[in-house]
mmCIF file of the N, C-alpha and C atoms, coordinates in Angstrom:
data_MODEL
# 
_entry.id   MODEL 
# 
loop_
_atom_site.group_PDB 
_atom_site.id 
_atom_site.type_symbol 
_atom_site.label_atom_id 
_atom_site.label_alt_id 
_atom_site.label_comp_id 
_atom_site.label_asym_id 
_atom_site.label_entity_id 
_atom_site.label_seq_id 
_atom_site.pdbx_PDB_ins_code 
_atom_site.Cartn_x 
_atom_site.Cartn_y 
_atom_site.Cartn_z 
_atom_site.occupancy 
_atom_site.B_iso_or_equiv 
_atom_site.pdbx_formal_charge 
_atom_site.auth_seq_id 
_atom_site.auth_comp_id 
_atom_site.auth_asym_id 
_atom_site.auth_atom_id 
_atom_site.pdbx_PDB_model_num 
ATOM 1   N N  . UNK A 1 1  ? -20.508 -88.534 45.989 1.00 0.00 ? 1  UNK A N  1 
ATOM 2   C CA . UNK A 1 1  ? -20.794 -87.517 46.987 1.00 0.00 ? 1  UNK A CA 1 
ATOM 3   C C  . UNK A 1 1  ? -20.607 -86.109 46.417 1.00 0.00 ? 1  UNK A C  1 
ATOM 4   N N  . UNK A 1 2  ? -19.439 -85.716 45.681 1.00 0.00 ? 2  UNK A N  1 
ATOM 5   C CA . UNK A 1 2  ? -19.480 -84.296 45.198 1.00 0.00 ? 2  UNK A CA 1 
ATOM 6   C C  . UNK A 1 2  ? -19.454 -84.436 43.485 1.00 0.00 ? 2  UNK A C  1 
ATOM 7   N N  . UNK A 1 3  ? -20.162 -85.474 43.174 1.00 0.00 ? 3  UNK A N  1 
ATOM 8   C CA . UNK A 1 3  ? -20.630 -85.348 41.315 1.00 0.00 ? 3  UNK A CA 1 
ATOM 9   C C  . UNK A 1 3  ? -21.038 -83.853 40.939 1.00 0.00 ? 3  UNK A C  1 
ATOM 10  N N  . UNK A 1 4  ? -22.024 -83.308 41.878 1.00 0.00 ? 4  UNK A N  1 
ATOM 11  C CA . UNK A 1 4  ? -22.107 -82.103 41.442 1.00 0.00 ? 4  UNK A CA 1 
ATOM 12  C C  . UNK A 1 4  ? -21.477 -81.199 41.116 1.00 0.00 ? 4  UNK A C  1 
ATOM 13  N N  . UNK A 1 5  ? -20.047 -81.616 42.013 1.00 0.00 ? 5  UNK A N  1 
ATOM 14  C CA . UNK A 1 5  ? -19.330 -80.395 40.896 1.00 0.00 ? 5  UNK A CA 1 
ATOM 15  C C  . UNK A 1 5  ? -18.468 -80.145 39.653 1.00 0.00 ? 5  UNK A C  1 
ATOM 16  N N  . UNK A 1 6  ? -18.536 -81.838 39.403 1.00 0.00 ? 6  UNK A N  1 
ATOM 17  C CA . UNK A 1 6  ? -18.263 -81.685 37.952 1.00 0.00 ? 6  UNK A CA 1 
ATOM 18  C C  . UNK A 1 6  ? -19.003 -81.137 37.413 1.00 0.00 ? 6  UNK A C  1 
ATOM 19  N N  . UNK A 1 7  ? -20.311 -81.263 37.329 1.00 0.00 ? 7  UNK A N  1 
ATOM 20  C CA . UNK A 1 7  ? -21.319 -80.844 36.744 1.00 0.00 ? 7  UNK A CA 1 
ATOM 21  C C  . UNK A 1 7  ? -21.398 -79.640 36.600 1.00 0.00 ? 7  UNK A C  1 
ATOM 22  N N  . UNK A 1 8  ? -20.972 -78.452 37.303 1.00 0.00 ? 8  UNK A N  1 
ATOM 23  C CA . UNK A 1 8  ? -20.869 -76.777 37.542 1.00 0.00 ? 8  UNK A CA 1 
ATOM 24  C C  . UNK A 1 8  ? -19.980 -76.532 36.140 1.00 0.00 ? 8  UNK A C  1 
ATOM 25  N N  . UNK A 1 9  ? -20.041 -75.289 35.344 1.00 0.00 ? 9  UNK A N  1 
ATOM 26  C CA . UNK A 1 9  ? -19.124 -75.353 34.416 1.00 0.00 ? 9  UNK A CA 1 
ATOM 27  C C  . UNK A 1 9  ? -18.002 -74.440 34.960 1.00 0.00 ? 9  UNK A C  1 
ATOM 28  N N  . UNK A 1 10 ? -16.656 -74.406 34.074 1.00 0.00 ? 10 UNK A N  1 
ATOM 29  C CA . UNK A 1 10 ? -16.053 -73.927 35.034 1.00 0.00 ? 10 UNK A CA 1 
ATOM 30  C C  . UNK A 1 10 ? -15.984 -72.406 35.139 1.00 0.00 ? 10 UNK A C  1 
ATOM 31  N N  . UNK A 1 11 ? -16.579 -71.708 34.921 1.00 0.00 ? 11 UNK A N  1 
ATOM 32  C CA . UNK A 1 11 ? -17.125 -69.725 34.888 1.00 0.00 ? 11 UNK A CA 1 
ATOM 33  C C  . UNK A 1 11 ? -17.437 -69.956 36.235 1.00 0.00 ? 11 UNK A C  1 
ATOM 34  N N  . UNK A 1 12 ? -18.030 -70.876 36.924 1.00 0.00 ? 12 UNK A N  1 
ATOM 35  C CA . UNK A 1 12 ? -18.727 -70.819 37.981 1.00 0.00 ? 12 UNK A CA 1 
ATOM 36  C C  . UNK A 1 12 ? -17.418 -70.528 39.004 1.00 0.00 ? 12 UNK A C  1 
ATOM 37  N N  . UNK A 1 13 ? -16.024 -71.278 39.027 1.00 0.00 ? 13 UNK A N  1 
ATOM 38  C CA . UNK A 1 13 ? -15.104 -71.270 39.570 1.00 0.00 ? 13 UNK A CA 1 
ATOM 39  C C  . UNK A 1 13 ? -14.578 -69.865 39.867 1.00 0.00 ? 13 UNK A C  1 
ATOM 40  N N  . UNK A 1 14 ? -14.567 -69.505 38.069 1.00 0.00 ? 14 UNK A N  1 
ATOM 41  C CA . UNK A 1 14 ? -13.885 -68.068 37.823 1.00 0.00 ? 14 UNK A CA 1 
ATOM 42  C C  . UNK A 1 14 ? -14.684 -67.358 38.897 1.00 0.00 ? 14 UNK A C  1 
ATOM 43  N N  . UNK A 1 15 ? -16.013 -67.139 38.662 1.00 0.00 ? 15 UNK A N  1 
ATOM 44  C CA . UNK A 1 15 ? -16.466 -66.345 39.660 1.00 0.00 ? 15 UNK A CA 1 
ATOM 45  C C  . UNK A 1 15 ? -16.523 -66.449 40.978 1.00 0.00 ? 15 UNK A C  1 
ATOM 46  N N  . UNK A 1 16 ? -16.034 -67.636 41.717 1.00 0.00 ? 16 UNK A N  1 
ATOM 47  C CA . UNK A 1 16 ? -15.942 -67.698 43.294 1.00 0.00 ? 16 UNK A CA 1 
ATOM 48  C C  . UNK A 1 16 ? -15.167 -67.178 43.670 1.00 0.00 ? 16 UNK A C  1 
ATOM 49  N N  . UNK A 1 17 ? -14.292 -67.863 42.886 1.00 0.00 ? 17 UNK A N  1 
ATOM 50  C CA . UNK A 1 17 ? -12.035 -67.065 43.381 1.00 0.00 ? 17 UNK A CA 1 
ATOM 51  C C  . UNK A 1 17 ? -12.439 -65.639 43.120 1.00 0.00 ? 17 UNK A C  1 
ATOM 52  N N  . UNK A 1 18 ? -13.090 -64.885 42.462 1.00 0.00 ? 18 UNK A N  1 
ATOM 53  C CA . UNK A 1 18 ? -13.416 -63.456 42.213 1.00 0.00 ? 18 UNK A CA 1 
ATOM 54  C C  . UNK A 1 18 ? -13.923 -63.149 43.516 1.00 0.00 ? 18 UNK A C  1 
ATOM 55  N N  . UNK A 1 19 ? -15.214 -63.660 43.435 1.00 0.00 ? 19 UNK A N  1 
ATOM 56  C CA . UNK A 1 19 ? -15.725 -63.279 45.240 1.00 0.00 ? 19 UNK A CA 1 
ATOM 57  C C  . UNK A 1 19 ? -14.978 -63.667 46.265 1.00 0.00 ? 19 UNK A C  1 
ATOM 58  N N  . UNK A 1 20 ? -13.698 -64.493 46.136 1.00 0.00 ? 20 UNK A N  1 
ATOM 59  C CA . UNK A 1 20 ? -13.304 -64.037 47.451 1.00 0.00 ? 20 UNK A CA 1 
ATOM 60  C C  . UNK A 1 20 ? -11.933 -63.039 47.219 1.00 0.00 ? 20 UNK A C  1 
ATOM 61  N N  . UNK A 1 21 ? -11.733 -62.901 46.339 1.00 0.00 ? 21 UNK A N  1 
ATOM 62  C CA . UNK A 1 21 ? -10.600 -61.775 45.875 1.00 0.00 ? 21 UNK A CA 1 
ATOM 63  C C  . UNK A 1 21 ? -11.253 -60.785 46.528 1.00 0.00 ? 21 UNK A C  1 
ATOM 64  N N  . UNK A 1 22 ? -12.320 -60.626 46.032 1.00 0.00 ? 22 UNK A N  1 
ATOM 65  C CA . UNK A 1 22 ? -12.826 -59.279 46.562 1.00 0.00 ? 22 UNK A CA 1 
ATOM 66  C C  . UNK A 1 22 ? -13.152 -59.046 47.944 1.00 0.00 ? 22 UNK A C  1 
ATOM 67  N N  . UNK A 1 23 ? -13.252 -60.321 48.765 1.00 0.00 ? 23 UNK A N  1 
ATOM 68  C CA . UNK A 1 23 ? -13.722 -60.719 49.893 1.00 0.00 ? 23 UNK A CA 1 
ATOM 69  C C  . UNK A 1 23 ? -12.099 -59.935 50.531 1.00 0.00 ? 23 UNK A C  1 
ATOM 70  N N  . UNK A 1 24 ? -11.353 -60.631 49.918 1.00 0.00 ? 24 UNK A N  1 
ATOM 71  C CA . UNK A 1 24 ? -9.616  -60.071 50.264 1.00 0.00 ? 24 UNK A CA 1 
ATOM 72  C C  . UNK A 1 24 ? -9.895  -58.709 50.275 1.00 0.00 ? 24 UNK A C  1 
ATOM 73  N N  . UNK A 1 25 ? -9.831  -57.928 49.257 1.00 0.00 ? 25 UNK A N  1 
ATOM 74  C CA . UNK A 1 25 ? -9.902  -56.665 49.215 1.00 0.00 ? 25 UNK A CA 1 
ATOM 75  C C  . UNK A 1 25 ? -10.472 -55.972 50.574 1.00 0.00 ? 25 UNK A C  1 
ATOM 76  N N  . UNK A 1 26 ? -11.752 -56.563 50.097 1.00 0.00 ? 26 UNK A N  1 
ATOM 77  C CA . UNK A 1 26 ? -12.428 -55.479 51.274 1.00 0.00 ? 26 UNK A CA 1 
ATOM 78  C C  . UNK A 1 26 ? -11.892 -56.127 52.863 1.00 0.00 ? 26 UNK A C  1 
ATOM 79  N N  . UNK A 1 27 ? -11.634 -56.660 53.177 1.00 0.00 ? 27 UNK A N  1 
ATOM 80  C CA . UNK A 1 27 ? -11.236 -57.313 54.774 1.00 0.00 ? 27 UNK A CA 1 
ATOM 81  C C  . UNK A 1 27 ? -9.820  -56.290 54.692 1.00 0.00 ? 27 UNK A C  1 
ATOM 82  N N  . UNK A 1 28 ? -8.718  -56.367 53.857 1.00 0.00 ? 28 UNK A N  1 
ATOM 83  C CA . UNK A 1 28 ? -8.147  -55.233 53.709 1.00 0.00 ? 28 UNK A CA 1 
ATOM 84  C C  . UNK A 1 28 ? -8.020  -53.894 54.135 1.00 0.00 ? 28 UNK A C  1 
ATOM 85  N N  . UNK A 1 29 ? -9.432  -53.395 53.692 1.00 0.00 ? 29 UNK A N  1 
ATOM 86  C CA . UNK A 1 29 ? -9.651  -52.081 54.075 1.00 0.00 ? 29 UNK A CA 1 
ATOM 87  C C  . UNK A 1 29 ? -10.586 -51.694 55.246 1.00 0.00 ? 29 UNK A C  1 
ATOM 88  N N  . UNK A 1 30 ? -10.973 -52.793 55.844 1.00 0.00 ? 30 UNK A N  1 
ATOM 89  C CA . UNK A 1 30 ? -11.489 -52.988 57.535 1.00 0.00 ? 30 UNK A CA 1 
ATOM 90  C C  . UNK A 1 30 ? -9.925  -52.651 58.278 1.00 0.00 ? 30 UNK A C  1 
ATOM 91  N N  . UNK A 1 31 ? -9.073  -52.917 57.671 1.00 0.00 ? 31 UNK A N  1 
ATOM 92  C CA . UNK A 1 31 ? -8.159  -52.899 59.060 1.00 0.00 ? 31 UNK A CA 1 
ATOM 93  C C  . UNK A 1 31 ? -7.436  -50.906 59.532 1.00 0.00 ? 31 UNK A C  1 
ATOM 94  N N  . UNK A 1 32 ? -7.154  -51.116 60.502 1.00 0.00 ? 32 UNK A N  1 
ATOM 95  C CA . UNK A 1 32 ? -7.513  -49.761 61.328 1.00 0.00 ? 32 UNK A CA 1 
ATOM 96  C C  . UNK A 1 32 ? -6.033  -48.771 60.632 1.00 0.00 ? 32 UNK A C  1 
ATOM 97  N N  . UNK A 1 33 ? -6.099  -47.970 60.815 1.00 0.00 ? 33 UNK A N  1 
ATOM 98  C CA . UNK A 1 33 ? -4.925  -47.060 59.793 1.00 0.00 ? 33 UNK A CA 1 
ATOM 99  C C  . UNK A 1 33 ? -3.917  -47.415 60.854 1.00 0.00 ? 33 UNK A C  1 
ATOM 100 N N  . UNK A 1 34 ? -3.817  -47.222 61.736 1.00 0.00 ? 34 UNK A N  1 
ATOM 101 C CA . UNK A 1 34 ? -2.588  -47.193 62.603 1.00 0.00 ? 34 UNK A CA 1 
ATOM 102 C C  . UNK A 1 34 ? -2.128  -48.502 62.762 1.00 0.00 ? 34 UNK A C  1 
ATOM 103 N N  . UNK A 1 35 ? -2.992  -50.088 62.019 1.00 0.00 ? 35 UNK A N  1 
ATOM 104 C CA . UNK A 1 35 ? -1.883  -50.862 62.030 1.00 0.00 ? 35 UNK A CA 1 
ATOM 105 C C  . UNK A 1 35 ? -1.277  -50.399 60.764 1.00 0.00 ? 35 UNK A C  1 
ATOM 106 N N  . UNK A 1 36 ? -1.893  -50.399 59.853 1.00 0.00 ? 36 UNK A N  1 
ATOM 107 C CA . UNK A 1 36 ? -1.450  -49.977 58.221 1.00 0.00 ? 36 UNK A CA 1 
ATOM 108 C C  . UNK A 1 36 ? 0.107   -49.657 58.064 1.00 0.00 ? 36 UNK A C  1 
ATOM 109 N N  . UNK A 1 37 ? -0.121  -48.518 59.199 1.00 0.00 ? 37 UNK A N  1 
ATOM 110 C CA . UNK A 1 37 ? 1.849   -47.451 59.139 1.00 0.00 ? 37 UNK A CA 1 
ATOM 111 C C  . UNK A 1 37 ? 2.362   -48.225 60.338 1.00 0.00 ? 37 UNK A C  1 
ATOM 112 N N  . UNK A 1 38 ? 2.153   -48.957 61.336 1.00 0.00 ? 38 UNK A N  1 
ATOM 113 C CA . UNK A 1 38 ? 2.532   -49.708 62.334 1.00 0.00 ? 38 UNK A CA 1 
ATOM 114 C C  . UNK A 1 38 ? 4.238   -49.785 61.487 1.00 0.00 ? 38 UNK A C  1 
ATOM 115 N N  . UNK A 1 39 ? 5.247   -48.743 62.565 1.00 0.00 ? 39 UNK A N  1 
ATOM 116 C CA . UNK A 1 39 ? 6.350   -48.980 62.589 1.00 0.00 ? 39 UNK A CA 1 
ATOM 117 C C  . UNK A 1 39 ? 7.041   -48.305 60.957 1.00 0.00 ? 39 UNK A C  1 
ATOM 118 N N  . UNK A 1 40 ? 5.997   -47.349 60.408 1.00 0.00 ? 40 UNK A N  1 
ATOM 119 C CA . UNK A 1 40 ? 6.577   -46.460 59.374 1.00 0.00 ? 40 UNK A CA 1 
ATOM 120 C C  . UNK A 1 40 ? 6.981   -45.429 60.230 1.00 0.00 ? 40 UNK A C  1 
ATOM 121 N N  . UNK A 1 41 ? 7.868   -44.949 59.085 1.00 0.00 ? 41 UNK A N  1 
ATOM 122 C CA . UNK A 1 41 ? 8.357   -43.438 59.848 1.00 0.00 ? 41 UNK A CA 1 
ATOM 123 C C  . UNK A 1 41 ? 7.667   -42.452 59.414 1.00 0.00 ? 41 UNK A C  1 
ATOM 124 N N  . UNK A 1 42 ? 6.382   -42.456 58.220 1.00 0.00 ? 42 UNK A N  1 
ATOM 125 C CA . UNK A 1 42 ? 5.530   -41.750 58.188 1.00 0.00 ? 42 UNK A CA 1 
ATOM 126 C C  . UNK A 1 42 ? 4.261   -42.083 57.578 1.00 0.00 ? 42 UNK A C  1 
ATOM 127 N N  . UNK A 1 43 ? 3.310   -40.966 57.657 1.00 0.00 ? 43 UNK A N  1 
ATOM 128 C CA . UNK A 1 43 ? 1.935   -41.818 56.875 1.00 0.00 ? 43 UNK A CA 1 
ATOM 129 C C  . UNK A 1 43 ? 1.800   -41.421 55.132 1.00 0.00 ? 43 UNK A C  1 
ATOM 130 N N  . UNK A 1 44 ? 2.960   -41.274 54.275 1.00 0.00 ? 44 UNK A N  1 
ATOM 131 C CA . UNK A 1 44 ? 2.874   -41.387 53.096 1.00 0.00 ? 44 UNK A CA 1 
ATOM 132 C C  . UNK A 1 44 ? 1.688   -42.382 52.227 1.00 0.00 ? 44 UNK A C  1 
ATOM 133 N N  . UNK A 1 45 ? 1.455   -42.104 51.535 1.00 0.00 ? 45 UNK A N  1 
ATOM 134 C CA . UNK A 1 45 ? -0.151  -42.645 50.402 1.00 0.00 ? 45 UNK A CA 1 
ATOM 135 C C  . UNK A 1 45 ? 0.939   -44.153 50.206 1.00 0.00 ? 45 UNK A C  1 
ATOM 136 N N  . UNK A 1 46 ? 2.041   -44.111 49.220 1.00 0.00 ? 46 UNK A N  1 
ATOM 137 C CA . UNK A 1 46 ? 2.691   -45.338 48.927 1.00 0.00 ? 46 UNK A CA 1 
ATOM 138 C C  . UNK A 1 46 ? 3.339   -46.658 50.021 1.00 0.00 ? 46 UNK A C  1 
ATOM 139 N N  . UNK A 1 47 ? 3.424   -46.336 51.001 1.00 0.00 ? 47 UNK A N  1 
ATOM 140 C CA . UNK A 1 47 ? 3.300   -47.293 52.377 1.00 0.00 ? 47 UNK A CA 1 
ATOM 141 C C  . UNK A 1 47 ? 1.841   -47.577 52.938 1.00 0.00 ? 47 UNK A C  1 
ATOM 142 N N  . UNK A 1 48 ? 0.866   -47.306 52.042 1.00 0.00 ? 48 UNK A N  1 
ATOM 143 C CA . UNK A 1 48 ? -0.169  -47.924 52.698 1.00 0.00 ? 48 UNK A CA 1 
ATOM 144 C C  . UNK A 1 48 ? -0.298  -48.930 52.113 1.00 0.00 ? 48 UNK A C  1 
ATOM 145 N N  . UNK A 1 49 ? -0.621  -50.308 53.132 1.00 0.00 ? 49 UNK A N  1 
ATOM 146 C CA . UNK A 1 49 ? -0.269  -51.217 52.395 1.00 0.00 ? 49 UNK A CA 1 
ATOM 147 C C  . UNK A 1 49 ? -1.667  -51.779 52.060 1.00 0.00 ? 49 UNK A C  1 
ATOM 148 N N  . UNK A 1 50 ? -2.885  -51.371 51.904 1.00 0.00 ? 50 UNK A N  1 
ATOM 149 C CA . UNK A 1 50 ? -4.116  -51.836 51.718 1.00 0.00 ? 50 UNK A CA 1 
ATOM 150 C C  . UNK A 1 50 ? -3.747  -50.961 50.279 1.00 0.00 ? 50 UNK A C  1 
ATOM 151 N N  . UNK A 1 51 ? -3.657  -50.013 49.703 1.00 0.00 ? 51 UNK A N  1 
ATOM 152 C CA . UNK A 1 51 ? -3.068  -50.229 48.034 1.00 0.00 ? 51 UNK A CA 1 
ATOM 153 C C  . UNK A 1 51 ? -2.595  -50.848 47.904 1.00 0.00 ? 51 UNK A C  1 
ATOM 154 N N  . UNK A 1 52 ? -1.635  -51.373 48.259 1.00 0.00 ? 52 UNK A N  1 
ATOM 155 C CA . UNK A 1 52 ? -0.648  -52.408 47.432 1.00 0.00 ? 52 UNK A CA 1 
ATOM 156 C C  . UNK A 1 52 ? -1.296  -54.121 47.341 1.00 0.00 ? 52 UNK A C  1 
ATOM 157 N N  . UNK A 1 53 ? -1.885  -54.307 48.856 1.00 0.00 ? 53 UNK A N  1 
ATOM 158 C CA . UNK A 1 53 ? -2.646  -55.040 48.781 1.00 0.00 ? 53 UNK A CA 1 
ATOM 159 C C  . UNK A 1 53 ? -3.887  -55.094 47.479 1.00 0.00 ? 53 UNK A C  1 
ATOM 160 N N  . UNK A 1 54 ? -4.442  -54.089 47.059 1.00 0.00 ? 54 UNK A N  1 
ATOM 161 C CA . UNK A 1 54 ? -5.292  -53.853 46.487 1.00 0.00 ? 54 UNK A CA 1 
ATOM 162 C C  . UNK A 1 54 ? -5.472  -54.209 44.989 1.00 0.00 ? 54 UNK A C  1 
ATOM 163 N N  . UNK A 1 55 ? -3.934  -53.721 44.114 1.00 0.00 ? 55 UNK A N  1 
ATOM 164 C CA . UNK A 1 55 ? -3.013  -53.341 43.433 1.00 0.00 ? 55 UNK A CA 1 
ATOM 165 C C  . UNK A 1 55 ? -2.953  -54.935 42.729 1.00 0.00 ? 55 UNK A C  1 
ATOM 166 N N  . UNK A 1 56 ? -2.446  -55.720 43.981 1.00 0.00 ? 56 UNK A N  1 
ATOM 167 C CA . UNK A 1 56 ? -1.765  -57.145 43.611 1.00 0.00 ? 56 UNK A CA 1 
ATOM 168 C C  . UNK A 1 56 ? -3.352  -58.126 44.067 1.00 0.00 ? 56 UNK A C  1 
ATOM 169 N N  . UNK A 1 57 ? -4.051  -57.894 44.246 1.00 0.00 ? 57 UNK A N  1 
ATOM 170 C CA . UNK A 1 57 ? -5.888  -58.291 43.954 1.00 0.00 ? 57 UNK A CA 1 
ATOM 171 C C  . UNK A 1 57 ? -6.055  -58.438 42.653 1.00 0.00 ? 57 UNK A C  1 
ATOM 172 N N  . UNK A 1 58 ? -6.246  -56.862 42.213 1.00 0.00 ? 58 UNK A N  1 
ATOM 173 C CA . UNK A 1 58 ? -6.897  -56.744 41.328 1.00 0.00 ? 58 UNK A CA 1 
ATOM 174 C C  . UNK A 1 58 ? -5.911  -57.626 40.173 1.00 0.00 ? 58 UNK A C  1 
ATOM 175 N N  . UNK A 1 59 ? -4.666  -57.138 40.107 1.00 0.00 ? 59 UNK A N  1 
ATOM 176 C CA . UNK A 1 59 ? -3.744  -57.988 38.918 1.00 0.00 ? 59 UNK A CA 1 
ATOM 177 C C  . UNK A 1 59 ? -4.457  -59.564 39.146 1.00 0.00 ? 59 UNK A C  1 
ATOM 178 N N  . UNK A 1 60 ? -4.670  -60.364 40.242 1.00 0.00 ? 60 UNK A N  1 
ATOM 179 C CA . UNK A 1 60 ? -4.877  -62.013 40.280 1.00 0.00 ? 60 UNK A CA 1 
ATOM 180 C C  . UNK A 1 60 ? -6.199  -61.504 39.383 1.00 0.00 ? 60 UNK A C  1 
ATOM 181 N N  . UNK A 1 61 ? -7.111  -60.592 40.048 1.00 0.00 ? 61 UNK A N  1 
ATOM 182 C CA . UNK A 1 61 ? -8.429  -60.847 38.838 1.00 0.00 ? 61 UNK A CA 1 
ATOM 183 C C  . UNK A 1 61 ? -8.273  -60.797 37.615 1.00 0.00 ? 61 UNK A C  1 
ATOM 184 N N  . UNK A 1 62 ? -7.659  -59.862 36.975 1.00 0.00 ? 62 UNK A N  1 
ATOM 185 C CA . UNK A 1 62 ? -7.212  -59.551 36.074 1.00 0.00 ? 62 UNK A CA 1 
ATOM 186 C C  . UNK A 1 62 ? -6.851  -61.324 35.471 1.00 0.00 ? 62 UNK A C  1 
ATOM 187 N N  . UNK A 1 63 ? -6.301  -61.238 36.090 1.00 0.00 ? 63 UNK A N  1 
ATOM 188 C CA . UNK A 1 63 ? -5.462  -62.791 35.493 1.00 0.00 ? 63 UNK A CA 1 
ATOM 189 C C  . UNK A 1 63 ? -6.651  -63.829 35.175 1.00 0.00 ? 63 UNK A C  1 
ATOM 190 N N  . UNK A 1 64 ? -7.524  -63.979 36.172 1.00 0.00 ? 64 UNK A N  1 
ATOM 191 C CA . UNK A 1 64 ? -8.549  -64.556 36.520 1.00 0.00 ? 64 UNK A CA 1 
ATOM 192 C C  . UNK A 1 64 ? -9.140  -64.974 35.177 1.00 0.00 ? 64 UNK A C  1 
ATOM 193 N N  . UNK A 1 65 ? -9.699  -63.249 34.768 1.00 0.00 ? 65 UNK A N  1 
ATOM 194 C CA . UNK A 1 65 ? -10.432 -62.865 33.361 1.00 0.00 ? 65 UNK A CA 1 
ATOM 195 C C  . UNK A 1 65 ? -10.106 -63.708 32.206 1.00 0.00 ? 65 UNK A C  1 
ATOM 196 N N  . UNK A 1 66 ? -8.716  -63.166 32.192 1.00 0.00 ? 66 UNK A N  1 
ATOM 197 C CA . UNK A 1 66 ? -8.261  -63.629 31.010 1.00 0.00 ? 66 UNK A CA 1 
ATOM 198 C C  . UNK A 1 66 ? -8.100  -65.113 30.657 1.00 0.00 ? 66 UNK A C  1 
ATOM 199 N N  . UNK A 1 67 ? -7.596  -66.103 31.926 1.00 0.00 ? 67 UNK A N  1 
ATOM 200 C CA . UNK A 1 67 ? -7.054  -67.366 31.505 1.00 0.00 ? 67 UNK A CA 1 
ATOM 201 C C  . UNK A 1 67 ? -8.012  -68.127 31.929 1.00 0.00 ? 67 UNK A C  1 
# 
């Protein structure tokens, strides 16, 4: 029933988990600013947590690449 996906080589993999990394990312930055600081005591750049989110994305791709 799923022979075919042995058959896929595995780059094909690398690149899905990529598209949805990125799929992560961007759903990320859909969300509205005021949940973002929800319960900060201010709107500083380093409490936004769609960087950090972003940040720790890109490192899994990163990882992705390489191994």
């Amino acid at each position: 029933m799923f022979e075919w996906i042995h058959a896929m080589p595995i780059w094909s993999a690398k690149v899905g988990a990529v598209i949805l990394f990125c799929g992560v990312i961007l759903f990320t930055w859909t969300l509205p600013r005021q949940f973002i600081y929800l319960g900060a005591p201010d709107g500083a750049l380093w409490r936004d947590l769609r960087l950090w989110a972003t940040l720790l994305v890109a490192f899994q791709i990163v990882i992705y690449f390489i191994f």
